[in-house]
C-alpha positions in Angstrom: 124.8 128.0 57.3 126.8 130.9 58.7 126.3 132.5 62.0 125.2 135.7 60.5 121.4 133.6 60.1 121.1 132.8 63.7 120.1 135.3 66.4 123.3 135.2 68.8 120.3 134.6 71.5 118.9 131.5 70.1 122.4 129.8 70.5 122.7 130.7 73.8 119.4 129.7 74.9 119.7 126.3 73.2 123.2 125.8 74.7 122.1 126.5 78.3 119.3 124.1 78.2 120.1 120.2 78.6 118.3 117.9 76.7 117.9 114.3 78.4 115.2 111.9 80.0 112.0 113.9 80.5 113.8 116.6 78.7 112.5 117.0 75.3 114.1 119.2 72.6 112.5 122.5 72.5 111.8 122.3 69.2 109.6 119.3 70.1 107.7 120.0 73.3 103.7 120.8 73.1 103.3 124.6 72.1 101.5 126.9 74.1 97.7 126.5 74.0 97.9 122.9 72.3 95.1 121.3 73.7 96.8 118.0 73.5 99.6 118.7 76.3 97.4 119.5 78.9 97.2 115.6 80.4 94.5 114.2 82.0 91.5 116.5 83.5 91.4 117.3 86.8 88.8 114.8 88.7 88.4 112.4 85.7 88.2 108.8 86.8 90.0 105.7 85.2 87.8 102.6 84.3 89.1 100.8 87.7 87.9 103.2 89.9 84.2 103.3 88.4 83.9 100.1 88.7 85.5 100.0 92.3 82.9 102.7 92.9 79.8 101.0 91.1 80.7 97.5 93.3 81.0 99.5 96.3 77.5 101.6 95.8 74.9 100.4 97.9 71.5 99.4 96.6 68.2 99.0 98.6 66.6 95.5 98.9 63.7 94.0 100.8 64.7 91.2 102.6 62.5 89.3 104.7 60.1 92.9 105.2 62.9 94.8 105.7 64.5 97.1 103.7 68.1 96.8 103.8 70.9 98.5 101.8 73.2 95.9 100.4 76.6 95.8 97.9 75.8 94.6 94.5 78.4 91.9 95.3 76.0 90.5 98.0 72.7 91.0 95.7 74.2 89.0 93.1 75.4 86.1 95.4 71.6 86.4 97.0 70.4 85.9 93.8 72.4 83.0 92.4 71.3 80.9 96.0 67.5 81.9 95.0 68.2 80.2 91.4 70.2 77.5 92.9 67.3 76.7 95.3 64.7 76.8 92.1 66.5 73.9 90.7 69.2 75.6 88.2 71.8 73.2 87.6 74.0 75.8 86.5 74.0 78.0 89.6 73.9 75.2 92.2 77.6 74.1 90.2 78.5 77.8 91.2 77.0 78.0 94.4 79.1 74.8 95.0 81.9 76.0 94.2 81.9 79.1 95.5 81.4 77.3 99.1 84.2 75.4 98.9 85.9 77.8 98.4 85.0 80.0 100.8 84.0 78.7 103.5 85.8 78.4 106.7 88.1 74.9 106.7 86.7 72.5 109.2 88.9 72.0 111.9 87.1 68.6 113.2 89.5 66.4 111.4 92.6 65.1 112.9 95.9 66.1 111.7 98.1 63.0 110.1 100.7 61.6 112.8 102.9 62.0 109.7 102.4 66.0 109.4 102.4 66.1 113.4 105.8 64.4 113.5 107.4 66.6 110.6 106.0 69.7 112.9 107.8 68.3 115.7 110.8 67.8 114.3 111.0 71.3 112.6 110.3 72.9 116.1 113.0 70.7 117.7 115.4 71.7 115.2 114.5 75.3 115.6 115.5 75.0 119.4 118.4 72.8 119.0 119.5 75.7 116.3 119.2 78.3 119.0 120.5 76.7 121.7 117.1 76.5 123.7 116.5 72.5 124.1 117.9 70.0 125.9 120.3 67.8 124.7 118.9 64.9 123.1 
């Protein structure tokens, strides 16, 4: 090919334009009006925050007489403890284990001398390491 079959502006306008990283080629970019480089639609939602959105809704449920609004979270856990008290072997397991846990460690029991003693003697370090404790 010979420079007489490119327009001298085409070479100028390809030279002056760097091709690199999020820099395509012109020759391969999206063409005006391609319906396919427009990205994602303003205000569409990914999967993650419908269901963020769906789990976070509140649905009104009578409990006890009252009406209240609860998460569907909460409905569902309310509903397993209702099986679990019907007898389900199934959902008492889950119940179960769900409890454990969740529920708040009991703080009743005493702590091993063992674990006091190594808690001692990682505190005393601690102060002997910034020159805070006696010397022993």
């Amino acid at each position: 090919m010979t420079d007489d079959e490119f327009p001298p502006d085409a070479e100028n306008q390809e030279a002056s334009y760097e091709v690199g990283y999020r820099k395509p080629p012109r020759h391969s970019q999206f063409k005006p009006g391609n319906k396919h480089g427009k990205g994602r639609p303003r205000g569409s939602r990914n999967m993650k925050s419908i269901v963020r959105g769906v789990l976070e809704d509140k649905i009104p449920v009578k409990i006890n007489g009252k009406t209240r609004k609860v998460s569907p979270v909460e409905l569902g856990l309310r509903q397993l403890v209702r099986k679990a008290n019907a007898g389900d072997l199934k959902a008492i397991s889950q119940v179960l284990t769900l409890g454990e846990r969740y529920s708040p460690p009991d703080d009743d029991a005493p702590i091993p001398e063992e674990e006091a003693a190594y808690a001692l003697e990682t505190i005393k370090h601690y102060f002997l390491m910034q020159g805070d404790f006696g010397d022993e």
